[in-house]
C-alpha positions as semicolon CSV with decimal commas, in nm:
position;residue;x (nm);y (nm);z (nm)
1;X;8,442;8,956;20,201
2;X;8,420;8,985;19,855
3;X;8,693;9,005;19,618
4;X;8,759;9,105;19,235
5;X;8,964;8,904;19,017
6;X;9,220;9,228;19,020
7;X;9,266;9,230;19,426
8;X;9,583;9,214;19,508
9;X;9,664;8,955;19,771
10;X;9,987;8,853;19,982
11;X;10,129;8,638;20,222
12;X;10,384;8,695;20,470
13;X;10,603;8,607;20,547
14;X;10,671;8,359;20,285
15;X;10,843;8,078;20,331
16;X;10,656;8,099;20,687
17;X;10,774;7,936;21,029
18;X;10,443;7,924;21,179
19;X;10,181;8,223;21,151
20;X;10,118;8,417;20,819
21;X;9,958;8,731;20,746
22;X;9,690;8,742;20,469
23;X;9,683;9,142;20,315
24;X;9,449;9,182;20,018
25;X;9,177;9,485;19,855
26;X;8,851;9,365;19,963
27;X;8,503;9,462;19,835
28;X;8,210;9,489;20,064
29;X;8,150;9,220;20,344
30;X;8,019;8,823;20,298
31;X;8,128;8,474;20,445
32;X;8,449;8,300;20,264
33;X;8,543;8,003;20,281
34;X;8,950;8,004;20,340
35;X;9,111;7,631;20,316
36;X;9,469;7,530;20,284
37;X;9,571;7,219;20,082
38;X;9,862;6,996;20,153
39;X;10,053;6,918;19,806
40;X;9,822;6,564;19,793
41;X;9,537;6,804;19,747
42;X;9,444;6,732;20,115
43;X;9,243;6,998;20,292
44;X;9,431;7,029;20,617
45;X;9,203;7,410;20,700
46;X;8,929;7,514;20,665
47;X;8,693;7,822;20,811
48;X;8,383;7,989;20,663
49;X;8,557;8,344;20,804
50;X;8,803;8,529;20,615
51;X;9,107;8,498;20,854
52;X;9,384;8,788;20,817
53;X;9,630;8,606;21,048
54;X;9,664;8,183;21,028
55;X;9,898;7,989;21,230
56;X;10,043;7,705;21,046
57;X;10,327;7,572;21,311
58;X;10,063;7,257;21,356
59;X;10,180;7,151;20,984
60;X;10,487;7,016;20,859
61;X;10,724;7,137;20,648
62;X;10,599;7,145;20,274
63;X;10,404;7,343;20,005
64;X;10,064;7,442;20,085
65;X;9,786;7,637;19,883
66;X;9,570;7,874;20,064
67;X;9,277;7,948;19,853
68;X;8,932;8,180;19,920
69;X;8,612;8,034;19,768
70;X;8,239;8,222;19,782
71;X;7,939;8,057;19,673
72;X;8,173;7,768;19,504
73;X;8,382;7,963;19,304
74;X;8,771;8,016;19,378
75;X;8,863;8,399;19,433
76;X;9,195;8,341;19,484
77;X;9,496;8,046;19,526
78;X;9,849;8,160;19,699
79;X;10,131;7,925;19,709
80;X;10,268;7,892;20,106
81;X;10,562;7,747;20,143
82;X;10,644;7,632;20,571
């Protein structure tokens, strides 16, 4: 998918037990590539599919960053907090 600076994304729910829910405007169709960072900067995810639902129960407790990159360049960062 392709996204504009101006989408609007969210996460829920947030502080998150296990699974989240990614809702966001989207522009036409292409591969992403969704990671999540551990507060080290430590990929812990990563999938070349945008993903609307993630389950996170594998991680610990903590502050995570789930960002979106195309072609290199980050469309979006979201704080998570588990």
């Amino acid at each position: 998918m392709i996204f504009d600076r101006q989408s609007s994304i969210q996460v829920s729910p947030n502080p998150s037990a296990g699974a989240i829910t990614i809702s966001l405007e989207a522009i036409g169709t292409k591969e992403v590539l969704m990671s999540i960072y551990n507060m080290a900067g430590q990929r812990v995810y990563s999938s070349e599919m945008f993903q609307k639902f993630l389950d996170l129960s594998y991680l610990p407790k903590g502050i995570y960053f789930l960002s979106a990159r195309k072609e290199g360049n980050v469309l979006w960062t979201e704080k998570v907090v588990k």
